[in-house]
N, CA and C of each residue as an Amber inpcrd file, in Angstrom:
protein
   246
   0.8380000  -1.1790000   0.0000000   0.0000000   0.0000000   0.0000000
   0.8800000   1.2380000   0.0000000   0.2810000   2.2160000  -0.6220000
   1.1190000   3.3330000  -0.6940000   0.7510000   4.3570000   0.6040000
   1.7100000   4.9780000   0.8500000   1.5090000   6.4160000   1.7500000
   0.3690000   7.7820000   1.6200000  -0.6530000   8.0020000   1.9350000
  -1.2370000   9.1970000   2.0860000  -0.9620000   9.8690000   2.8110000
  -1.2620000  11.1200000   2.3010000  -1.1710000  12.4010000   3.5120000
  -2.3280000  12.7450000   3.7330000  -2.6260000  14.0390000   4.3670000
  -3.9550000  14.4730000   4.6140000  -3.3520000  16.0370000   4.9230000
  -4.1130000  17.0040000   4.5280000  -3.5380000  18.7920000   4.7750000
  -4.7760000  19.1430000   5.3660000  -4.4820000  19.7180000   6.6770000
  -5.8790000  20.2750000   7.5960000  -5.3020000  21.9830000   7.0720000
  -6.0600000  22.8870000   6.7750000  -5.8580000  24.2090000   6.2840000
  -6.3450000  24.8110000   8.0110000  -5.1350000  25.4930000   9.0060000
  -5.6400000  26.0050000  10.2160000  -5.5320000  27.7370000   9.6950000
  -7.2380000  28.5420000  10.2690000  -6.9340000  30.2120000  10.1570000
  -6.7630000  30.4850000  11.8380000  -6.2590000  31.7820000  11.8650000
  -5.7560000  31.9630000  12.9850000  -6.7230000  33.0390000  13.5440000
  -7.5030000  32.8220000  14.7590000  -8.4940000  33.4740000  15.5070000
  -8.5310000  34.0570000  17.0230000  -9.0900000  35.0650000  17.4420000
  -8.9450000  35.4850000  18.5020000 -10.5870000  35.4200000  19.2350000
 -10.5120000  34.8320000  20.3380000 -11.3580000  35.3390000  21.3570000
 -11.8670000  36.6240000  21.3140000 -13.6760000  36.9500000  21.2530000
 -13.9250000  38.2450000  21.5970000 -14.8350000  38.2070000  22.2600000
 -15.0660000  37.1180000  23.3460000 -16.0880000  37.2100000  24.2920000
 -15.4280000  36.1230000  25.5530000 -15.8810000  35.9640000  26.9020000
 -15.3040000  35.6830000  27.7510000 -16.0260000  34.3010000  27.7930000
 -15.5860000  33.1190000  27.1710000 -15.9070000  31.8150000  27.0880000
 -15.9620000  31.4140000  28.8380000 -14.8110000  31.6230000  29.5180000
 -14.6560000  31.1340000  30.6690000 -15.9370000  31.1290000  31.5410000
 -16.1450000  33.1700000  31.5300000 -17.5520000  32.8870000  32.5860000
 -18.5940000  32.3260000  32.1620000 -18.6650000  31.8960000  31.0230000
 -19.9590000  30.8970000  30.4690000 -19.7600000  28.9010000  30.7840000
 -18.2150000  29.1600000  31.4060000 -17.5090000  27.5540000  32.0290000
 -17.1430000  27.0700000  30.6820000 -16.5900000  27.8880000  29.0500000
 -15.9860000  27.1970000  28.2900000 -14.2660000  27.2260000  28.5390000
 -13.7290000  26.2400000  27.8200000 -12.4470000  26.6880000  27.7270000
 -11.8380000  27.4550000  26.9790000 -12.0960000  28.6110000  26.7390000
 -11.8940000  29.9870000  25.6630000 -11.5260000  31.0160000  26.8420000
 -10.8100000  31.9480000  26.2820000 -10.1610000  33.0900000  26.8880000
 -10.7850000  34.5090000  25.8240000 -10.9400000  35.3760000  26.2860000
 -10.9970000  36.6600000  25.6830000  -9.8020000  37.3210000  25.2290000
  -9.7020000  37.7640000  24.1180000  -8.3590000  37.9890000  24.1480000
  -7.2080000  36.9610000  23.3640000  -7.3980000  35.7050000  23.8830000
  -6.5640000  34.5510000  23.5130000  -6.6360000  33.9570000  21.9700000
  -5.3230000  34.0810000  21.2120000  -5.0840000  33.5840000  20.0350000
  -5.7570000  32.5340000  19.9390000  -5.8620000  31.8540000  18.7820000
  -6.3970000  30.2300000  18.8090000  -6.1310000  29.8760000  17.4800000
  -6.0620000  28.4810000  16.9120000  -6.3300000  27.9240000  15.4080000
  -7.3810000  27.1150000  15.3470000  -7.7970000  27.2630000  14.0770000
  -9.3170000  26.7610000  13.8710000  -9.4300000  26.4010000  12.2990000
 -10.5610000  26.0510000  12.5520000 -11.0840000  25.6300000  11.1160000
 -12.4290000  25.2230000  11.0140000 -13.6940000  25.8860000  10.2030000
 -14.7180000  25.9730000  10.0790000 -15.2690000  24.4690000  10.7600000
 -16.6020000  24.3670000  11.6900000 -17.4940000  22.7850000  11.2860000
 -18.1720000  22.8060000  10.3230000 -18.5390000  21.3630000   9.9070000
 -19.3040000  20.9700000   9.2590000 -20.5280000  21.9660000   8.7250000
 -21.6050000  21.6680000  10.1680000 -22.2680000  22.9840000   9.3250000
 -22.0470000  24.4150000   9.4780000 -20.7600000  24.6710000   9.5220000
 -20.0620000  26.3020000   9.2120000 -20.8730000  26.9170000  10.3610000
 -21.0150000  26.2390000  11.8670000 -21.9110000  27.4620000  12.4400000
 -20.5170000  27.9790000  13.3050000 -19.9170000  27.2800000  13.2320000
 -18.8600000  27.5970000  14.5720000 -16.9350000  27.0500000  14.2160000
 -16.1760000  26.6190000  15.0040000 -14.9100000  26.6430000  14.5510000
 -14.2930000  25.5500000  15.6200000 -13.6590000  24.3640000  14.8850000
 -12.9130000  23.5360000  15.7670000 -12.2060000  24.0570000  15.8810000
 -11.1960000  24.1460000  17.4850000 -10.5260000  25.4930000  18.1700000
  -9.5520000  24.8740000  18.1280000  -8.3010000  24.8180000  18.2130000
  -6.9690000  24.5800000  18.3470000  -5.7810000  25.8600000  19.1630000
  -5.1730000  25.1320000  20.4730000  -4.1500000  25.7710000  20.5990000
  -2.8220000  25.4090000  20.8140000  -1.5750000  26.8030000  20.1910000
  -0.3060000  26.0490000  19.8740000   0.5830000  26.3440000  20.9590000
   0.8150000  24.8870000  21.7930000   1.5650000  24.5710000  23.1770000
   3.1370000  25.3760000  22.8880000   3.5250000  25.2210000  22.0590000
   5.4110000  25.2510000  21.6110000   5.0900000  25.4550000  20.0780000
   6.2520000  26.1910000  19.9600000   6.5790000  26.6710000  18.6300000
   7.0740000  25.2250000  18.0130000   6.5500000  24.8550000  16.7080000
   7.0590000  23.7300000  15.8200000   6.1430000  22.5100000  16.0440000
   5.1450000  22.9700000  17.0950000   4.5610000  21.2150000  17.4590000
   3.3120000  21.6620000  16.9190000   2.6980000  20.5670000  16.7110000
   0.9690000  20.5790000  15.9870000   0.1730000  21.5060000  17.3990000
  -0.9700000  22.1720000  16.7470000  -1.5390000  22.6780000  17.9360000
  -2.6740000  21.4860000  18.5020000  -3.1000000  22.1370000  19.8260000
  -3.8600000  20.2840000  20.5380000  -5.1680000  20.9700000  20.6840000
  -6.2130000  19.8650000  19.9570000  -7.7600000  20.2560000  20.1230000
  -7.9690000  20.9060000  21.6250000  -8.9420000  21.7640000  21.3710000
  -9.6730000  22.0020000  22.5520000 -10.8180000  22.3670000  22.1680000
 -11.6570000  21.9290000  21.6420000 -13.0390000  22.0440000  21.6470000
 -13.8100000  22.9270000  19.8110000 -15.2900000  22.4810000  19.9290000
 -16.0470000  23.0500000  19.2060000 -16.7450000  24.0410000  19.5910000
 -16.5540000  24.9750000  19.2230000 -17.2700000  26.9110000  19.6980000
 -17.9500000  27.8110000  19.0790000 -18.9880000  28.2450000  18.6150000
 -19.8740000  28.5980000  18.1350000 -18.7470000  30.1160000  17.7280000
 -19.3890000  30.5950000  16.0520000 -18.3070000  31.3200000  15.5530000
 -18.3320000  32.5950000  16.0220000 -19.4200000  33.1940000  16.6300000
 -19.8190000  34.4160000  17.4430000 -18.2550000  34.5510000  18.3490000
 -18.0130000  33.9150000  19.1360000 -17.0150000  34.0320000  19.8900000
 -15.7520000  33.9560000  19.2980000 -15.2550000  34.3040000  18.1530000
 -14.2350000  34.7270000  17.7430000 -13.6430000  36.2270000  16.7270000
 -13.0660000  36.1580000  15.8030000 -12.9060000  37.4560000  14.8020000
 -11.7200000  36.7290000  14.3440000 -11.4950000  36.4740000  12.7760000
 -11.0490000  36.1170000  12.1270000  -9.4490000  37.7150000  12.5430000
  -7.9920000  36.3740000  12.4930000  -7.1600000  37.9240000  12.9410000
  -6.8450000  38.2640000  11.3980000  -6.4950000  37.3890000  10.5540000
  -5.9510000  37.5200000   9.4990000  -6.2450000  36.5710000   8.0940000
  -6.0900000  36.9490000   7.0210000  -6.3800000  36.2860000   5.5680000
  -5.1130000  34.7870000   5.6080000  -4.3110000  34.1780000   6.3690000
  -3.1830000  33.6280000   6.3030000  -3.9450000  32.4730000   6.4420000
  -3.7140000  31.3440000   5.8030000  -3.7850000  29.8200000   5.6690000
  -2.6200000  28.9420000   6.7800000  -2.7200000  28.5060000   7.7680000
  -1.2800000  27.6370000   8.4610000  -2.0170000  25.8320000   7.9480000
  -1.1300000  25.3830000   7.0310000  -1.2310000  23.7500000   6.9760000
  -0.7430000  23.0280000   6.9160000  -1.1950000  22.2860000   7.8190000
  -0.4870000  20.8390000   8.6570000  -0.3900000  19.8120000   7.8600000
   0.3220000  19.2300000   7.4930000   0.0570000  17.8230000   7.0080000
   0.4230000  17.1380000   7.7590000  -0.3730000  15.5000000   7.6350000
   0.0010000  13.9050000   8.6550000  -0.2580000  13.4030000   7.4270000
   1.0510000  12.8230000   7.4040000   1.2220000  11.8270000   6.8910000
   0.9660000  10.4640000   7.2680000   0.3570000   9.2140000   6.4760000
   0.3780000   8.4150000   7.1600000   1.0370000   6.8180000   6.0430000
   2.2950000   6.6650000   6.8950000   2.6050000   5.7050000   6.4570000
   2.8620000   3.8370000   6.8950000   2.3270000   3.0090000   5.2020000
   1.8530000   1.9370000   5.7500000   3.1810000   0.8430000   5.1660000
C-alpha cells in the first residue's frame, strides 16, 4: 500500500467574548487555530503549546465568539505511512 497524507488548512483566531464565565475553555483575548465545522456554524478550536509542534484540540465553539485575525492559511500535514 502506498503512503497518504492528509492537509488540515488552520486560520488563525482570537477570542472576543469571555468563554470562561460561560464555564468554556476559551479566553478573551486569547489567540487560537481553527477551522470551520461541518455545518459552518462555529470553529474547531486549536491551541499552539510550543513553537514547531501541531496545535492540541480544545473544543467546538460557536463562531460568534471569535474574529477572524488575518487572511493567512497555516497547513499541517500527517502523513500516514503503511
Amino acid at each position: 500500500m502506498s503512503g497518504k497524507s492528509k492537509e488540515v488548512e488552520f486560520i488563525k483566531i482570537i477570542c472576543v467574548l469571555d468563554g470562561l464565565a460561560e464555564g468554556l475553555n476559551i479566553t478573551k483575548g486569547q489567540e487560537y487555530y481553527g477551522f470551520e465545522t461541518v455545518d459552518e456554524l462555529g470553529y474547531n478550536v486549536y491551541i499552539e503549546n510550543e513553537k514547531g509542534r501541531l496545535p492540541t484540540y480544545i473544543g467546538s465553539y460557536p463562531k460568534t465568539y471569535f474574529r477572524l485575525i488575518d487572511n493567512e492559511i497555516h497547513v499541517v500535514t500527517f502523513e500516514k505511512n503503511t
